[in-house]
Structures are given as C-alpha cells and as structure tokens.
C-alpha positions as CSV (number, residue, x, y, z in Angstrom):
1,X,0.0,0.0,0.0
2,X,1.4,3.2,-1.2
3,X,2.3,5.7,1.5
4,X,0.1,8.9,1.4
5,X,2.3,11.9,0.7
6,X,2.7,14.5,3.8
7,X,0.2,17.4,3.3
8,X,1.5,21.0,4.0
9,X,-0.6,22.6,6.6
10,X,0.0,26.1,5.2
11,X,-0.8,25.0,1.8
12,X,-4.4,23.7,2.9
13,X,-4.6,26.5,4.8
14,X,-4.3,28.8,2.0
15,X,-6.1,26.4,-0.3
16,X,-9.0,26.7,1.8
17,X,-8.9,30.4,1.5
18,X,-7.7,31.0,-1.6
19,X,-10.8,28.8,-3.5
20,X,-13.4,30.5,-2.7
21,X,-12.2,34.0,-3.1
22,X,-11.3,32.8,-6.8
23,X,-14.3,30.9,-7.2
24,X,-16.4,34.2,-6.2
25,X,-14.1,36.6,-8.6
26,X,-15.9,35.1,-11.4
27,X,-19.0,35.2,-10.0
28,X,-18.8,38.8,-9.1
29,X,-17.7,40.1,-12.6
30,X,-20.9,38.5,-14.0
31,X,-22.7,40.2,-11.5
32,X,-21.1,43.2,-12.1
33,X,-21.5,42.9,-15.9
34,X,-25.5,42.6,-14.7
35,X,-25.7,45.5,-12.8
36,X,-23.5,47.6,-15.4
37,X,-26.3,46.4,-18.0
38,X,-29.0,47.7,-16.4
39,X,-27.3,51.0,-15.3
40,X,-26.4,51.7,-18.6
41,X,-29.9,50.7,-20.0
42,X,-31.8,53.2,-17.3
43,X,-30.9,56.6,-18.5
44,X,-31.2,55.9,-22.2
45,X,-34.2,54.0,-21.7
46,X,-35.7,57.5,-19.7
47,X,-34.7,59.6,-22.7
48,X,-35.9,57.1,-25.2
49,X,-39.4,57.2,-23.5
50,X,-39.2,60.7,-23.3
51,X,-38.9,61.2,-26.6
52,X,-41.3,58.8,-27.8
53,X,-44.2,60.8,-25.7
54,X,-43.1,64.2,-27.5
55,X,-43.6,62.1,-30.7
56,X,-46.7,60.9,-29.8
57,X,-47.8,64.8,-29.2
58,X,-46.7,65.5,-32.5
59,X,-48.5,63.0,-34.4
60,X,-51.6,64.0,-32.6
61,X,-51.8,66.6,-35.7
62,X,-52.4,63.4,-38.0
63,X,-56.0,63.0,-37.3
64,X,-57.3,66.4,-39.1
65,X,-59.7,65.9,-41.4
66,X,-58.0,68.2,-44.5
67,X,-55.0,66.3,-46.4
68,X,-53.5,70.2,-46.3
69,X,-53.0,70.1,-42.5
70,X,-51.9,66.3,-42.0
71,X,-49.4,67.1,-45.0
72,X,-47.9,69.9,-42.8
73,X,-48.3,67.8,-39.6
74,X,-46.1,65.0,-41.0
75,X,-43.7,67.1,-42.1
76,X,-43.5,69.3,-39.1
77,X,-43.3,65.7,-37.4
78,X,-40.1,64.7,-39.2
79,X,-38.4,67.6,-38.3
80,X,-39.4,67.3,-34.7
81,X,-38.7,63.6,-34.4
82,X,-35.3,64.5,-36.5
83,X,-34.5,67.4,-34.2
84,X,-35.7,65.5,-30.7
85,X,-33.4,62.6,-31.6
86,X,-30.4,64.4,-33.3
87,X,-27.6,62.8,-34.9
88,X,-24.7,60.2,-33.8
89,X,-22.2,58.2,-36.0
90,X,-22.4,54.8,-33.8
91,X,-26.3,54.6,-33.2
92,X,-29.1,54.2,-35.6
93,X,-32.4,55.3,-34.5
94,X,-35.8,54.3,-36.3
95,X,-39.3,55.4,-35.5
96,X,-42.6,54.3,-36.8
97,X,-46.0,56.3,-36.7
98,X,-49.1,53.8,-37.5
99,X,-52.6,55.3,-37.4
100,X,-56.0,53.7,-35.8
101,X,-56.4,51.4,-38.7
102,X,-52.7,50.2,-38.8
103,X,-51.3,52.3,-41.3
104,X,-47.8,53.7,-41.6
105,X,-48.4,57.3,-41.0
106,X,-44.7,58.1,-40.8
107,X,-41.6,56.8,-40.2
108,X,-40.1,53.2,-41.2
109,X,-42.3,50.2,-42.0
110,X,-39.7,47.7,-41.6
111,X,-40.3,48.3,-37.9
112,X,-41.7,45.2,-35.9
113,X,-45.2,46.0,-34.5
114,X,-46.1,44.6,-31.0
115,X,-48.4,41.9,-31.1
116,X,-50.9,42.5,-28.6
117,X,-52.3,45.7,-27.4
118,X,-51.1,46.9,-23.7
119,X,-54.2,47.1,-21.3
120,X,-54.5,49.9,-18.5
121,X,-52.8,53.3,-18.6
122,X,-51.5,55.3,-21.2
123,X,-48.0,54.9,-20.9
124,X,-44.4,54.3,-22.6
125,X,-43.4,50.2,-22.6
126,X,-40.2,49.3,-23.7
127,X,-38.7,46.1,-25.5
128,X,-36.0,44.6,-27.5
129,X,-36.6,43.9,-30.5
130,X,-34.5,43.2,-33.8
131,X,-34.5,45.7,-36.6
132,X,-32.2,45.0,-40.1
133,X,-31.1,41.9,-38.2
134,X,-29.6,44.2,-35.7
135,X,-30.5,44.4,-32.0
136,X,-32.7,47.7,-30.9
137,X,-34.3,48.9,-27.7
138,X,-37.9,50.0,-28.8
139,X,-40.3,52.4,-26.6
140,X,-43.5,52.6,-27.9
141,X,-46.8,54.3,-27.2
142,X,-50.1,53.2,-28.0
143,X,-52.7,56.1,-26.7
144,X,-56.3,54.4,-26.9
145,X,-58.4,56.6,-29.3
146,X,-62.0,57.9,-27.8
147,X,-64.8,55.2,-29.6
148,X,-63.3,51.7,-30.5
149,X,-60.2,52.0,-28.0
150,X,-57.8,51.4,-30.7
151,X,-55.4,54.5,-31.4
152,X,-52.2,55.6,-33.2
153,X,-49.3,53.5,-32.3
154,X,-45.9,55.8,-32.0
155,X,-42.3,53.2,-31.4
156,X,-38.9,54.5,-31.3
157,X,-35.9,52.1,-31.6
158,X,-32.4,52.9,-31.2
159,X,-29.6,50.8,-31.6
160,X,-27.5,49.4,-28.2
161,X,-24.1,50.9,-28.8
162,X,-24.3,53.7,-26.8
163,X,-25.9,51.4,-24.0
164,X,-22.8,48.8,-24.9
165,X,-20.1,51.3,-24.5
166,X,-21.4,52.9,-21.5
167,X,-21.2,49.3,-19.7
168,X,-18.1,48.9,-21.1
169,X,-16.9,52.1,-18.7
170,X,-18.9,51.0,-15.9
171,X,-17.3,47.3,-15.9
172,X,-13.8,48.4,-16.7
173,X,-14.1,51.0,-13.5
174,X,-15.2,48.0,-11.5
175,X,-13.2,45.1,-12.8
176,X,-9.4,47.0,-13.7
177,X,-9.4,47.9,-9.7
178,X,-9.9,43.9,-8.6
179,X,-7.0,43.2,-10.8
180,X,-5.1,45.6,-8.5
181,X,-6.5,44.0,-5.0
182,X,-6.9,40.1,-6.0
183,X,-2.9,39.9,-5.9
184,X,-3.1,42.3,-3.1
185,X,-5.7,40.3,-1.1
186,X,-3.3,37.3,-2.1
187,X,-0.6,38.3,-0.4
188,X,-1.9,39.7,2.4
189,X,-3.5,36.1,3.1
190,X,0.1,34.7,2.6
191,X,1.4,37.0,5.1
192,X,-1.3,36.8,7.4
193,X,-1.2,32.9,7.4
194,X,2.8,32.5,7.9
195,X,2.2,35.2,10.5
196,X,-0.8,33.2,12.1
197,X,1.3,29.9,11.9
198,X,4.6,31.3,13.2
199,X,4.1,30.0,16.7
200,X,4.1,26.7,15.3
201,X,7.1,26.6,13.7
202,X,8.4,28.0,17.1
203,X,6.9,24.9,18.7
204,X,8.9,22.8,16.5
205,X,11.9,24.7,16.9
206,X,11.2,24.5,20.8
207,X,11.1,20.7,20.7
208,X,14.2,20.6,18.2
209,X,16.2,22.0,20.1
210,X,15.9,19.7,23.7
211,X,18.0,17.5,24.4
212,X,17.0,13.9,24.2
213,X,16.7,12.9,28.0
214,X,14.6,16.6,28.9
215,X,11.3,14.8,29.2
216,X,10.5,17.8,31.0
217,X,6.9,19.4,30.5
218,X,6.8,22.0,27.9
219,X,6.0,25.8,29.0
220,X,2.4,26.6,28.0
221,X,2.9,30.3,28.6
222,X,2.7,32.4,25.3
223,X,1.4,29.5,23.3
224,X,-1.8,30.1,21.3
225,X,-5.1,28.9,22.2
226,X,-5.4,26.7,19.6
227,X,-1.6,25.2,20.6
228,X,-2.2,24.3,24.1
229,X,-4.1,21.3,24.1
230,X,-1.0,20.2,21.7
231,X,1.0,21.0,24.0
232,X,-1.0,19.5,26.8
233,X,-1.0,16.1,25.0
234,X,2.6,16.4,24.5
235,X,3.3,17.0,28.2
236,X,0.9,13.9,29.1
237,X,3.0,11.9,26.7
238,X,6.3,13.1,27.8
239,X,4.8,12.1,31.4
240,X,3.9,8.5,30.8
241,X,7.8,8.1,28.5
242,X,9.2,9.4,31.8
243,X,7.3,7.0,33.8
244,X,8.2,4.0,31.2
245,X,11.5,4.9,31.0
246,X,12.2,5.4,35.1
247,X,10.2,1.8,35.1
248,X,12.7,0.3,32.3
249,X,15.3,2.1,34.6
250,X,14.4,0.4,37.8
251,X,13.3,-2.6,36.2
252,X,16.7,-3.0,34.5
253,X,18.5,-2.2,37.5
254,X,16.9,-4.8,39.5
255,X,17.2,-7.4,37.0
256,X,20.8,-6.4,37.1
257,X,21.0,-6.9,41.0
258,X,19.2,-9.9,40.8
259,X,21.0,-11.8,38.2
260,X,24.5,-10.6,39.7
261,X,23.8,-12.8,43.0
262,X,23.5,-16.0,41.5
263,X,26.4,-14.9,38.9
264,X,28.7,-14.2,41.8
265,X,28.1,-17.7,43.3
266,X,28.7,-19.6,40.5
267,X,31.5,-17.6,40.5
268,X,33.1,-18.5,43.7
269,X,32.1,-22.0,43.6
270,X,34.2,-22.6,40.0
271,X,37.2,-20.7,42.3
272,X,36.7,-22.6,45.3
273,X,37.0,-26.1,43.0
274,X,40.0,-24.4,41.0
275,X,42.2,-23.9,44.5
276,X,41.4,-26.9,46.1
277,X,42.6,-28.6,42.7
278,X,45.5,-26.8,42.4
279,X,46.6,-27.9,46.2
280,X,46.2,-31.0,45.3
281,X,43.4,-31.1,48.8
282,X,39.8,-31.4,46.7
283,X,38.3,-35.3,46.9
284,X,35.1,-36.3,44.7
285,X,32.7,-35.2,47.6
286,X,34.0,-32.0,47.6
287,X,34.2,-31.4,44.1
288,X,30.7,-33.0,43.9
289,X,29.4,-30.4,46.0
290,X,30.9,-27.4,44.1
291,X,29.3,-28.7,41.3
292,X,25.9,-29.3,42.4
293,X,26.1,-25.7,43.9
294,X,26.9,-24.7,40.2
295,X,24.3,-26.5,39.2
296,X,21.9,-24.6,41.5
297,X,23.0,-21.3,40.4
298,X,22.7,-22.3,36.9
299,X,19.1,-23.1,37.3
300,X,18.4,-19.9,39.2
301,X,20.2,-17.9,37.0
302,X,18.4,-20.0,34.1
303,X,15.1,-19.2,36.2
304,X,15.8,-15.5,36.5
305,X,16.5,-14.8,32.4
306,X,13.2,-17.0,31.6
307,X,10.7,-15.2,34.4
308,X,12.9,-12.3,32.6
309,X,11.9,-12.8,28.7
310,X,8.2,-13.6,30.1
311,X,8.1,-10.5,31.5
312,X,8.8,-9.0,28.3
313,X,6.6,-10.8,26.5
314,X,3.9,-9.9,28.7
315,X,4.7,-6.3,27.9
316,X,4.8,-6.5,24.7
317,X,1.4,-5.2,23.2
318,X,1.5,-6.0,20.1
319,X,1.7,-9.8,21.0
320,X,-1.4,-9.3,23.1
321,X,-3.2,-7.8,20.6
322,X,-3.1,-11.5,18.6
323,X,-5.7,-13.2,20.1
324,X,-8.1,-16.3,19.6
325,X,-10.6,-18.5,21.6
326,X,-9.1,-20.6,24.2
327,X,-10.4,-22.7,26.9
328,X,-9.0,-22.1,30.3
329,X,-10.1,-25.0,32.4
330,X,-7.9,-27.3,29.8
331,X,-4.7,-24.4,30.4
332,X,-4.9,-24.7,34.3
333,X,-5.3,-28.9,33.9
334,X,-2.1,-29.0,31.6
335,X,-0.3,-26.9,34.3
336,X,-1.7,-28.8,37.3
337,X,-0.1,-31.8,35.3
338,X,3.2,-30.3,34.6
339,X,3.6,-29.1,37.7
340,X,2.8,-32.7,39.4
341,X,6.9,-33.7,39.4
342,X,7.8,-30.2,41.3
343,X,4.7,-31.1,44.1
344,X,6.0,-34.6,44.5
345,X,9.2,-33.6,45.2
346,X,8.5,-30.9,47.7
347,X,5.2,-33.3,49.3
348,X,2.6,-30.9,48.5
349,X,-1.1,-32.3,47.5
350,X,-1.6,-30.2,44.0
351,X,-5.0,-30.3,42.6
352,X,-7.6,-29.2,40.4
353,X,-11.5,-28.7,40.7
354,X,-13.2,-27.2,37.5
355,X,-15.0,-28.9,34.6
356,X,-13.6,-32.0,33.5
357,X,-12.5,-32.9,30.1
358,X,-15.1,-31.6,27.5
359,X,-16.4,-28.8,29.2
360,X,-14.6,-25.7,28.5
361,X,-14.8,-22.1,29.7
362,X,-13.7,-20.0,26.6
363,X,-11.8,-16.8,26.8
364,X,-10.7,-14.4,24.0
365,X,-7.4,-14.3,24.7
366,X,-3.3,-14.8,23.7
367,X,-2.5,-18.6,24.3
368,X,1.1,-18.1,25.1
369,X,0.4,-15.5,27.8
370,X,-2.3,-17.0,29.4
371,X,-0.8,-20.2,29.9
372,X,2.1,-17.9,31.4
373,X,-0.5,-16.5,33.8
374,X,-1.4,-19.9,35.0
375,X,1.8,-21.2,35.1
376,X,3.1,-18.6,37.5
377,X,0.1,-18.5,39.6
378,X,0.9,-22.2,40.2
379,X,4.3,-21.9,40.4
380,X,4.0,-19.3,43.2
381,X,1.8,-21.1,45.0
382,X,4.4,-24.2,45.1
383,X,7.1,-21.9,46.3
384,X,5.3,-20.6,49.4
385,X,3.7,-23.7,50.1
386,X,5.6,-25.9,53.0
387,X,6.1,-29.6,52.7
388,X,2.9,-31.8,53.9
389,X,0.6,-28.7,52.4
390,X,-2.1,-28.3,49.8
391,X,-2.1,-26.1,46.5
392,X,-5.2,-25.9,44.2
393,X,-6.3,-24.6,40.9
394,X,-9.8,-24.4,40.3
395,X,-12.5,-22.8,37.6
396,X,-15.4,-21.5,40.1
397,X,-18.4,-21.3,37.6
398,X,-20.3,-18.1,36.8
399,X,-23.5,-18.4,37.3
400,X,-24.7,-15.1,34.8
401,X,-22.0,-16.4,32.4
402,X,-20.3,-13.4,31.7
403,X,-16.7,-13.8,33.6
404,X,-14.5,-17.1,33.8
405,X,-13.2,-17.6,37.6
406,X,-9.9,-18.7,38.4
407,X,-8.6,-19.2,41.7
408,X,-5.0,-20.8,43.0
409,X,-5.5,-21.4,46.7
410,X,-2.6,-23.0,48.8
411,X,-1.8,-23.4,52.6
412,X,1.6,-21.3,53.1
413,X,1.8,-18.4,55.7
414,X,-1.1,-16.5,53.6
415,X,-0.2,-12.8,52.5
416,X,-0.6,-9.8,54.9
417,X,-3.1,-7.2,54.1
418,X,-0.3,-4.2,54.2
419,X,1.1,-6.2,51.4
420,X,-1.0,-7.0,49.4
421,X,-0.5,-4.4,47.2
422,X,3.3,-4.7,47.0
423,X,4.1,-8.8,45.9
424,X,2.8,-7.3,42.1
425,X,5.5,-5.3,42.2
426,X,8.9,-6.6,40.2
427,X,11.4,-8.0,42.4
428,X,9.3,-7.6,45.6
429,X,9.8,-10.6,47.7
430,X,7.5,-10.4,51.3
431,X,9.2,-10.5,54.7
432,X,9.6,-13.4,56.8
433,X,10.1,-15.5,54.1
434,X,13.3,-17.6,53.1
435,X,11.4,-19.0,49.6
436,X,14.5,-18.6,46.5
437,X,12.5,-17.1,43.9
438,X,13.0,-14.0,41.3
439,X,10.0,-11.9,42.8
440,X,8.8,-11.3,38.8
441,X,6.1,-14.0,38.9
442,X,2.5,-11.8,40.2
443,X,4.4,-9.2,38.6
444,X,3.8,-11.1,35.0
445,X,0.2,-12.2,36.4
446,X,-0.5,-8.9,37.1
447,X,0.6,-7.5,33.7
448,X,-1.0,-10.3,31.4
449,X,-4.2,-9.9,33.2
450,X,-4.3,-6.0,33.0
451,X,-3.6,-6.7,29.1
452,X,-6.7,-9.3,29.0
453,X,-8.4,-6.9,30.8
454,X,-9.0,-9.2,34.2
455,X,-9.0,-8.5,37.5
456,X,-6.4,-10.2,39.9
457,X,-7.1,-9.9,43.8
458,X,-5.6,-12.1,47.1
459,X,-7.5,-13.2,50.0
460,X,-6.8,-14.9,53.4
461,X,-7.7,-18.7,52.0
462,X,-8.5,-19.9,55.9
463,X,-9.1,-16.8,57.9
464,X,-8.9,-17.8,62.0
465,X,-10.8,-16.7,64.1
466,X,-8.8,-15.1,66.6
467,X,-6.8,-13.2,63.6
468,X,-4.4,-14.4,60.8
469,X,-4.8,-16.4,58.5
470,X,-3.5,-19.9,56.9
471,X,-2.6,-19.9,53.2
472,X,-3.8,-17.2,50.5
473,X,-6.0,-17.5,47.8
474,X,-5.6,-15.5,44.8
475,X,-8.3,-14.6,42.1
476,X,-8.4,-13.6,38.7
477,X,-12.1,-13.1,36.5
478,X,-11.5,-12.6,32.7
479,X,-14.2,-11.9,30.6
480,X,-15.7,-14.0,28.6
481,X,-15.4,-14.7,24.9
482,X,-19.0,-13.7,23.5
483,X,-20.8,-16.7,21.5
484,X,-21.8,-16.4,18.3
C-alpha cells in the first residue's frame, strides 16, 4: 500500500482560503457585468421614453380631417422627431408612426409592431426587439383613441451601442481595480497565514532543540489557544515516556542486581573447586558439591532470564493484541499436570476442581500468555507452600455467564493485608520468608491480566478466628469470549 504523501498545513490553509475567493471573482464580474447592463440601459431608456411621448404629441396633428394640415403635420413631425433625436455616428435610430387602422403614417415600416395591445394606462413600454437583423431597444406608445379604443401607435428604436459602451466604462471601472486587490488580497492572506502559523514553527523549533533525556513538560505560557491542548498532550505523553523509562530504569536495574547474586556464586564456587585442585586437597565429595552448587545457580540464574523474557513478552502489546478463543479449564489442567513432578518432590497435594474434560470455559485471549499466567500462579503457589501442604487450581463457575473464575489457593503463611498491594511489584519478595524465587512471577500475572483486561485480587484462603490467616488465595475473573 502506497504511503500517502505529507500534506503542507500552510498549503491547505491557504487552499481553503484561496478557492473560494477565486471561485467568487468570477461570480462577481458577472454580476457586475448585470448591474452595469441595467445601469447603462436606465438613462437611455428614460430619454428614449421621453422622446417617444413628444412624438406621440406630434402626431396627434395626423387626425385632421383636410389632407393640407396632415401634410404639414407629417412634415413638421419629421423635423421634430429629426431634431428630438439628433444625430450620432455609432447609433441608428428608427421610428414608426401607424394610425387607428394600422397604417404607416410616418416613419419606417420595416419596424416590428407589437403583437398585442397593452391594457391599463396610457403609458411608454419598452422592448428589445431586432430591426435589419440588428438588435434595438424600442419604446412605444399606443394612446387608446375615444370610440373603439384602438389608437395611433408611435415606437422608437435605437440601436445598443451607446448602452454597450457605456457598460463597457462601468465594468472596466469596476473590474481594472480587482485586478489591482486580487494579488493584493493574495498576499496579504500569505502573510497573514505565515504570520498566524509562526508559533508553530516556534513549537517545532522549541522541541528541536531539547536534548533527548529533557522529558520535562513543555511551558504553556505564550502559546496560542489553539496550541495548548497540543501541548497539553505532548506534556501527558512526555509524562507516561518518563514514567516508562524510570520503570525500564528500575526494572533493569533490579534485573541487574538480581542476576549478579546468582552470577557471583557460580563464580566463587568454580574458584573454590580451582584452588582446592591446584593444592592438590579437593576429593570427589568435595568437588561433587561445588558442582551441584553450580548447578543450583545455573538453574536460578536460568530461572531469572526466563521469568525475565516472560516479563517482556507480557509487555509487549503488540503480542497481546493476537488473540483467539481458548479454553482455560484445559490451560490450568495442563499446568496442574506439569507441575505434578515439582509437588512430589516438595510433598505438596496439588490439585484441580473445574470442569472435567469436555467442558470448556472460553476466553478471547493470547494462548502463550495466558498459559504464562497460570503457570506462574501455580508456580508461586508451590514456592510458598511448606512440605505436607495443599495447592489448588480451580474454575469457580459463573452463574450469569459473563466472567471465567480462576482461583490458585494453597496453605503457606497467607499474605498480609499491608502487602497486598506490593508482591505485584517486580522483584518484591515479602518479609519473613526464606522461599529462593525472582520476585517477577505476580508481577507477570498482574501485567497479562491487565492486558486481557481481568482482575487479579488475594484473600486470606482460611481466615482464624482469633486473627491471621492460613494460606492465601488468589483470584483472577477474565471476561468472557461472546458466542456467536
């Protein structure tokens, strides 16, 4: 799967701000071409009507009765309409006089007449229209005669390139100015934006410049409101890498101390052998001895790495995230058997109560650190346990089916309530006791059951009644696996 490239904040940033103000420019130089139409159109459509009404006055003189009078009336028309609309290079103007019965009293006939007669007042309408294949803007007049309500029609028509060039001025006015302020606006968003980012770059340079074992909180004083809950989160994570690391730290150092006891005493046991052979002084017995002691250390040193590399594992998340289905009561059986050898040996009665073979209490979970769980419980419960006493695992049944119960009980000298609490911690051995163990194994319960998300907790196993207690009991509930 291809990596997605990094995405530049500032370039988003300005991307975001950028579109629209370019997507709008267009918009607003139609609307501005709109609005420069219909201001050029008002003025020349007020004169046009204008004119057309002193027109209409003029041909008023058509209706005499003599020919003499509506020859001189037409004429004086002409020179009326001729004067009222003067002369200009660039626009062509037409006008059309029709009488009551549609005829062409004056003017041009090529002149489109409107097709229905306007009802209600008396008063100038305008329209385009197309004259010689050329665009016009007509106003026309059609006064209702007294009788039949049909009367002369007077139009005037003029061609649109006065209107065109007089929107030509009003849009250049409008548009050569946002030529000027869309670069202008540009950079002023550019600056703005590096200026309004600035303190993040200062973040970054902040956290550049530390040295890698400051884990020390970062100042929130001067940052931006929008920064601090960055910040925050980076001072919460800085917190819990300080924590892991003084952990690791302590852990390590522990493991160090721990390991370097039974490392010293193989030690002196290999140089105790070594003189006695050089003198010439060490029999077989001897020797015998400085081996098994070897031997010991070996195992506990053996011991310590294991309960060591399971400790990691249990730590490692990404190893409990891998889970699957598996059935506890047959992982606390296999352990009771493995561990059947070890109890022998030490004349302890280990045993199991739970379902029997067939029955199993399923729990979503990793196999590997599971079984470690119940390995160590058992294990521990060996350890503390004196010769003649009893250990037992069991599966204590739910009876709403929603946890799985287990429970190592044994009869050793029990745990005291003040520390109770302390024997999860790594390396923590409790007082009193004389038991050779690494002190890591509730440390690893307690881990891979906080991973599995259970719930471990220690009780008195046989509380007495006059105080004290006889053995401990230690209980862990998982959640179930949900059926399908």
């Amino acid at each position: 799967m291809a990596l997605r490239e990094q995405v530049s904040l500032f370039g988003e940033i300005l991307d975001w701000m950028l579109a629209p103000l370019l997507l709008l420019w267009p918009m607003s130089v139609a609307l501005t071409w709109l609005v420069a139409q219909g201001i050029a159109n008002r003025p020349y459509d007020h004169e046009l009507g204008r004119l057309t009404q002193e027109v209409a006055a003029q041909a008023s003189a058509l209706a005499a009765p003599e020919d003499a009078v509506r020859e001189r009336a037409r004429g004086a028309m002409e020179q009326a309409v001729q004067r009222l609309l003067g002369s200009d290079d660039q626009t062509r103007v037409y006008y059309q006089v029709l009488g009551a019965r549609g005829e062409l009293v004056a003017g041009d006939a090529d002149l489109p007449v409107p097709l229905e007669v306007p009802e209600g007042p008396e008063q100038v309408r305008w329209r385009d229209d197309t004259m010689r294949d050329e665009p016009v803007r007509v106003a026309y007049l059609w006064p209702r005669a007294e009788g039949d309500g049909s009367g002369p029609l007077v139009q005037i028509a003029e061609t649109l390139d006065k209107r065109s060039r007089l929107a030509t001025e009003i849009i250049k006015g409008v548009i050569l100015p946002q030529f000027v302020i869309l670069p202008l606006a540009v950079l002023l968003v550019w600056l703005a934006l590096a200026r309004g980012i600035r303190p993040l770059a200062e973040l970054q340079q902040r956290i550049r410049r530390r040295e890698s074992t400051d884990l020390s909180p970062l100042q929130e004083r001067g940052v931006p409101e929008e920064l601090a809950p960055l910040v925050r989160a980076i001072n919460e994570l800085l917190q819990r890498l300080d924590q892991s690391i003084s952990a690791q730290r302590h852990f390590l150092a522990d493991a160090a101390h721990q390991l370097k006891t039974p490392l010293a005493g193989l030690r002196t046991q290999a140089e105790l052998a070594e003189r006695e052979i050089d003198r010439g002084q060490g029999d077989a017995q001897s020797l015998k001895h400085a081996l098994q002691q070897i031997a010991l250390g070996s195992q506990r040193a053996a011991h310590m790495v294991n309960q060591l590399l399971a400790m990691a594992r249990a730590e490692d998340r990404e190893q409990a995230l891998v889970r699957q289905r598996v059935d506890l009561a047959a992982l606390v059986r296999e352990a009771v058997r493995d561990f059947v050898p070890k109890a022998m040996d030490k004349r302890i009665d280990l045993g199991y109560e739970g379902p029997g073979e067939g029955r199993v209490v399923t729990l979503l979970a990793q196999p590997v650190l599971l079984r470690e769980l119940v390995r160590n419980l058992v294990d521990n419960a060996l350890q503390y346990t004196p010769p003649g006493g009893t250990v037992t695992a069991r599966i204590v049944a739910d009876p709403f089916g929603q946890v799985g119960v287990l429970q190592v009980e044994d009869s050793g000298p029990g745990v005291p309530p003040a520390e109770r609490e302390n024997i999860f911690r790594p390396f923590y051995r409790a007082l009193g006791t004389q038991v050779d163990g690494t002190g890591l194994g509730l440390a690893i319960v307690q881990e891979i059951a906080r991973q599995h998300g259970a719930e471990v907790t220690v009780a008195d196993a046989h509380p007495r009644s006059g105080g004290g207690s006889v053995g401990a009991l230690f209980t862990v509930r998982f959640p179930l696996a949900r059926t399908d």
